[in-house]
N, C-alpha and C positions, 0 to 999 in steps of 0.2 A: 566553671559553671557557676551562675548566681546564685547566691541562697535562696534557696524556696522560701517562698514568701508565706506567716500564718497568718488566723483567722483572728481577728483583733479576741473576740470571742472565747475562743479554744486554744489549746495547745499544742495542737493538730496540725501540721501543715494539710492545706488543700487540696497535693498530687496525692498524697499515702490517705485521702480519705473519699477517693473516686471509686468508682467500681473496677474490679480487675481491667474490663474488656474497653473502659473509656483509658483507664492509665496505659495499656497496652497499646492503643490505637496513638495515643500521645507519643507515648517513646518507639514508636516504627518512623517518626519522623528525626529522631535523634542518633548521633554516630555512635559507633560503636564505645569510642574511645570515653565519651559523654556517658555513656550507659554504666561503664567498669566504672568512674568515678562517682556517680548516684550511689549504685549500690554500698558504698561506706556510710553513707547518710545515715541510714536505719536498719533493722531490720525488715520492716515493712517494704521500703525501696529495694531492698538486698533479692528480700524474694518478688516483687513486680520484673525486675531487673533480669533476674533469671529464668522466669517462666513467659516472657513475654515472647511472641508466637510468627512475630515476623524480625528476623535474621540477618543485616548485613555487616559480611566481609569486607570490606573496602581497605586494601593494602597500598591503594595507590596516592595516599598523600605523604606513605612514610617510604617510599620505592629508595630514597636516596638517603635514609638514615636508617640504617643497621639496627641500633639501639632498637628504635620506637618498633621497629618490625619486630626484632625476636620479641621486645614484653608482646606485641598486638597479638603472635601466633602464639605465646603460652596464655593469653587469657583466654583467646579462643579453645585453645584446648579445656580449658578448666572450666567455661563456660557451659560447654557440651557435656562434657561428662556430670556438673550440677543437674543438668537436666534430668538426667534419669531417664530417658523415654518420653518424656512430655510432648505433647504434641504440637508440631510447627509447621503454620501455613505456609510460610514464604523465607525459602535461604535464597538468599544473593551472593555469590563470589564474584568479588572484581580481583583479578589478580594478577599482578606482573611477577612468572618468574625468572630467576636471573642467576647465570653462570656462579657457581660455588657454594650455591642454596640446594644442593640436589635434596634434602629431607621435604622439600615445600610442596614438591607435589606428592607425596608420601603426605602430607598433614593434610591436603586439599582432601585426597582421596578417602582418609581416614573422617574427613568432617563430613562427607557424601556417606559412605558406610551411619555416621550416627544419624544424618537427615533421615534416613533409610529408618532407621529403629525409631526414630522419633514420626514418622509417617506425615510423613514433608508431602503439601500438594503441589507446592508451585517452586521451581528449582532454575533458576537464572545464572547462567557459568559466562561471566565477562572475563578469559584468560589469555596474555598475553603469552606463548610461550619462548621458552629461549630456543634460538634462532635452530642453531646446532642439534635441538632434541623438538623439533616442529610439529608433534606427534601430541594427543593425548588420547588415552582409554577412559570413558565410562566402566565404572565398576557395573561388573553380573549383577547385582547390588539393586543398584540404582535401573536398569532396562528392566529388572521382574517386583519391580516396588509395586505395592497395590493400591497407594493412598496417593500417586502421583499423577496428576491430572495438567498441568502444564510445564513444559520444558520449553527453555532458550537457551543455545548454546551460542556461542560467538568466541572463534580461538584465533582471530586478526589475523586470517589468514594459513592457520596451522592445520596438521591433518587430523580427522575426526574419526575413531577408530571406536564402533561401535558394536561388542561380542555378543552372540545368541544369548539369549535370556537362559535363566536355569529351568522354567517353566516354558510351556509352549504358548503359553499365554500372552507372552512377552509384557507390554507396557497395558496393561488390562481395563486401567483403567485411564490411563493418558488421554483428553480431550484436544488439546492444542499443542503442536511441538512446530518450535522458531529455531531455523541452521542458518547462522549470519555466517560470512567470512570463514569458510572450513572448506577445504580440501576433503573430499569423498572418491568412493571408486564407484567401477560399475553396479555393482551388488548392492546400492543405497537404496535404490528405488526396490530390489526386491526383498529386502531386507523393512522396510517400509510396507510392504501387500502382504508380507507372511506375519509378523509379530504387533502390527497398529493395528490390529481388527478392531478398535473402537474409537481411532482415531476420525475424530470431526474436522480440525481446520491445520492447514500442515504449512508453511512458510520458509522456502527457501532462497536466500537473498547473499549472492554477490559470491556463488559456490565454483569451486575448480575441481578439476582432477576426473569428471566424468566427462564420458563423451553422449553415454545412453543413461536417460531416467526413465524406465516403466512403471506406472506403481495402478494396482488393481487394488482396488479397493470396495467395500460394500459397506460404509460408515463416512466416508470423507462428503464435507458438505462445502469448505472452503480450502482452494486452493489458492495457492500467490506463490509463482517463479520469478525471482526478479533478478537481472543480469546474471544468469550464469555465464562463463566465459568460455568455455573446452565443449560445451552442449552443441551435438548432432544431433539427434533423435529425441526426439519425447513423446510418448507413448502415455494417455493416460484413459482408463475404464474405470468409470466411477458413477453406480446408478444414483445415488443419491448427491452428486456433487452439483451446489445450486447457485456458487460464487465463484471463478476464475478472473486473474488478474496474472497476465503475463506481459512483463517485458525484456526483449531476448533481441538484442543487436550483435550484429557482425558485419564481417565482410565481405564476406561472398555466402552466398544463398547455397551453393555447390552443396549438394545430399544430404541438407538441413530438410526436418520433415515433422510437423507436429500432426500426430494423431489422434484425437477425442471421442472418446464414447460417452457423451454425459445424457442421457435424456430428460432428465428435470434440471437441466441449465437456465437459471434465470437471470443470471447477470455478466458479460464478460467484456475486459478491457484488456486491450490487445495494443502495445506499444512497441515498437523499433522495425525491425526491416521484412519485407516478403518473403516467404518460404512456401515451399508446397505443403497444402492445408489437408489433411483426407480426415470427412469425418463420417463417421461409421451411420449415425441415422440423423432423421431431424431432430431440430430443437423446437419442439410442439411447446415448450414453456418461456424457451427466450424472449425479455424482456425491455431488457436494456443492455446495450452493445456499447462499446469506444474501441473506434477502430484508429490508431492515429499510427499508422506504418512513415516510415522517413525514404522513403526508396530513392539508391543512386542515381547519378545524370544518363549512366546509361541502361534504358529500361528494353529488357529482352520480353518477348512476346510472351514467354514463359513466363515471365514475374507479374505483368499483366493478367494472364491467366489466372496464376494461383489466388489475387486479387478479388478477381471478377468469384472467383468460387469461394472464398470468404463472405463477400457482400449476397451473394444468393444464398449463404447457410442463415446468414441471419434476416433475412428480406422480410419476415415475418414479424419482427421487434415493435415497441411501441414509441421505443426513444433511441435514437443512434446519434452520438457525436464523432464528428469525422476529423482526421487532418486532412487540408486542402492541398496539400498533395496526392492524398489519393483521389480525389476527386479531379485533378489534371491527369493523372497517369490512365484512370478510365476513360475521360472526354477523350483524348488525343490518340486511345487508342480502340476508338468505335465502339466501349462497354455499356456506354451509356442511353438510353435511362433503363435502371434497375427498377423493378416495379415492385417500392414499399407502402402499399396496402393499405396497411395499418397502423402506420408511423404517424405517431401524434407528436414527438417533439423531435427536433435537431438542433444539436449544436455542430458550428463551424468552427472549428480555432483556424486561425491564417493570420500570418503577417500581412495582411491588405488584401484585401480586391482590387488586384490589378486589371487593366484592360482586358490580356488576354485571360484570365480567370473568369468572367461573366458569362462567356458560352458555358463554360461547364458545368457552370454552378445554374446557369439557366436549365440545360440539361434534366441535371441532377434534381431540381424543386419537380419538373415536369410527371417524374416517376410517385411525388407523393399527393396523392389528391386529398385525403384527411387533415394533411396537417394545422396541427393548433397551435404551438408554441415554434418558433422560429427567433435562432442564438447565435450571434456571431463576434467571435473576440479572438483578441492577442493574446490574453492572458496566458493561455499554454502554453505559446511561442515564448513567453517571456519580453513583449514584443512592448513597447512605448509607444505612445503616438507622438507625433513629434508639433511641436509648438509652430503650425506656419495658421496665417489666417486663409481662413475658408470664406471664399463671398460668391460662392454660386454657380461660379461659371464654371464648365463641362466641356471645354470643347477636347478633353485629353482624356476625359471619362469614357469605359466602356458605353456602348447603348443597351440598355436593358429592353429587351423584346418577347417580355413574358405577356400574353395574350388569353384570354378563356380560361386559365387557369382551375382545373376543379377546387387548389386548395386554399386561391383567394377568398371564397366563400365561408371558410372555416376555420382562416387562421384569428385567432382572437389576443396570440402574445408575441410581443417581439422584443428582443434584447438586443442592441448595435452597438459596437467600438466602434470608434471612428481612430481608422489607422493610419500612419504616412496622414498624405494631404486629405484623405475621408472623401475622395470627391467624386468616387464609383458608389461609395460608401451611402452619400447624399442622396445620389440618382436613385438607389433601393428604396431608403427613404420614403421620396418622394412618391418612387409609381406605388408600395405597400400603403401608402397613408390614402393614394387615388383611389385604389380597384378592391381594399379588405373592407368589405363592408359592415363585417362582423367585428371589424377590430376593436376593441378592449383596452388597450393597454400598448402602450409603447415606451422604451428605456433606451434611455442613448448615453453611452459614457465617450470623455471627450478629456482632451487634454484643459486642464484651467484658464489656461490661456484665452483661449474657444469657446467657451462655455456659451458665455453670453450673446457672441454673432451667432453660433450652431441652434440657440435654442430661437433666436431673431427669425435667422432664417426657416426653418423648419416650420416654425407656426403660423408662415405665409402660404405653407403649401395647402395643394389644395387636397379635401377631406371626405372619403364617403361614408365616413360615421363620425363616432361624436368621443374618439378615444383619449386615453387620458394621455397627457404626454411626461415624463419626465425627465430631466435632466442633469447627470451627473458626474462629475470629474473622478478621469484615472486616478 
């Protein structure tokens, strides 16, 4: 570490003469290892050093030197026990353990117990565990803490073995709890409805080992399920829950069934394959929807179904982004138009608009007569537009045969990729720049290549207002 630099002035260095809470805020940016070698400086640094309030463990730059590991795990011991009870916002463990270390989670556990006295809010467990022993416990400890307000756990995979609280109270005051990479059982989600009574936002992402997660809740406002792998069933009743993000792929659709009781749901994004949807009332506050399902080549009348009863729970919404997949899998199988109301904006993701895509998508605008904003891109797809030149000519382009339209009238924004060759892409273009009279605002992104024939052409079309045009490169 470099000398602390002083004050030409004083005799003082400038860190040992900040306030606690700014030198504190300084060394949460600094390693631990950094921290043990300050505190020699001074006394002053000795004690910033030791009472500063955010915590990290990080074992994994010394995983492969013995030495530096055992000093790092006796300062950490000696660290904690300086404290005395002091009070700490934020511990971090990252930790790799490893075959003939068995004391290490014995000291992991023991530094969770002092977090515990020390009234730790925010508790982050990044633990690698040894293969052989895949398993860890949260200490009683730690699930009946009362100053602990956010938890992440993340064991790459290992099982997550979570014991009833010593209190009925369980995690009392826990706001947010994050389960990355953990194997759980069934009992997760019930175990979650009896002891989070005050839990607000709960994040489960890339979990194994359960088939069923039910969780009842009367405090959850944010949920996010993301790839569970072994997940059948999901069950969730939750009156105050007002943000849902799930994305849940598999292989077969076979007795997979997501059930929702949310009635103040205002936002919900919905990513990977169809399943039967059962939702218990409407969404009188649903807001904003992303519906982007991938469904296989072979599409059963049933998968359709469950589909079409997804898109009427939300018909209500103000903003819906779709994948253009689902929008073929409805066209082709007579769902089409759904009548949304009150939909002021959509986005499209699609790898192009291809020929036969334009019925559906014709369709599909027919159903919205308000619309105001109108979005269509690759980008979700991950999709490139590809370098060929564009000079106009259509004759391989779908025919667009949007006629009367209620929500040419009202559309005032539009945003366009131009995919592949752009040249159904163009034809949209053209007739929205004809028949929106109200239009406002136009945005075209383009491969750079393109740029300058797409923007040539385009401001030859013809105009029924006086919108503005832009033009920008992927």
């Amino acid at each position: 570490m470099e000398t602390i630099s002083k004050s030409p002035r004083t005799s003082i260095d400038r860190f040992s003469s900040l306030p606690d809470h700014v030198a504190h805020q300084v060394l949460s940016y600094v390693s631990i290892e950094d921290i043990s070698r300050l505190s020699l400086v001074s006394r002053r640094l000795r004690e910033l050093c030791i009472s500063v309030p955010y915590l990290i463990f990080d074992v994994i730059p010394y995983r492969n030197d013995a030495v530096k590991r055992a000093r790092l795990i006796n300062y950490l011991d000696r660290l904690l026990f300086l404290r005395k009870g002091m009070d700490t916002q934020r511990l971090y463990i990252r930790w790799c353990l490893q075959n003939g270390l068995v004391d290490e989670e014995y000291r992991i556990l023991s530094w969770l117990q002092s977090a515990v006295i020390c009234n730790i809010e925010l508790l982050d467990l990044d633990i690698i565990l040894v293969k052989e022993v895949a398993e860890f416990s949260l200490p009683p400890s730690v699930v009946s803490c009362r100053s602990l307000r956010f938890l992440r756990v993340n064991l790459r995979g290992g099982t997550l073995n979570i014991p009833s609280p010593i209190t009925t109270s369980g995690f009392c005051s826990l706001h947010t709890m994050s389960v990355q990479s953990v194997r759980i059982n069934d009992s997760f989600g019930e175990w979650i409805s009896t002891y989070c009574k005050f839990l607000k936002e709960l994040c489960l992402e890339d979990i194994r080992g359960t088939k069923s997660i039910v969780i009842t809740s009367s405090s959850l406002e944010i949920l996010k399920i993301l790839s569970p792998h072994d997940l059948f069933t999901l069950q969730v009743s939750a009156e105050m829950l007002g943000r849902m993000a799930l994305r849940w792929r598999f292989d077969s659709p076979a007795n997979r069934v997501l059930q929702l009781s949310a009635p103040k749901l205002k936002s919900m994004f919905w990513e990977g394959n169809i399943l039967y949807f059962r939702r218990v009332e409407t969404f009188m506050h649903l807001n904003t929807a992303g519906i982007f399902f991938r469904p296989s080549s072979d599409i059963s009348a049933s998968t359709s179904e469950n589909l079409v009863r997804v898109l009427c729970s939300v018909c209500n919404i103000k903003v819906l982004a779709l994948h253009d997949k689902c929008i073929r899998v409805l066209y082709e199988h007579g769902c089409l138009p759904t009548l949304f109301t009150y939909l002021l904006t959509l986005h499209i993701f699609t790898a192009g608009i291809s020929k036969d895509f334009v019925p559906g998508m014709e369709s599909l605008l027919k159903g919205m007569p308000n619309l105001r904003c109108l979005s269509i891109s690759g980008k979700f797809m991950q999709c490139h537009a590809n370098a060929k030149r564009v000079n106009g000519e259509t004759e391989n382009a779908g025919t667009w045969g949007l006629k009367n339209l209620m929500f040419m009238h009202s559309l005032k924004y539009v945003t366009i990729e131009l995919i592949s060759d752009g040249k159904n892409e163009l034809e949209l273009i053209k007739y929205l720049l004809k028949h929106a009279n109200n239009l406002r605002k136009m945005t075209v992104f383009c491969a750079s290549p393109l740029q300058s024939d797409v923007s040539r052409e385009i401001n030859l079309y013809d105009k029924a207002s006086d919108a503005e045009l832009n033009f920008h490169k992927i």
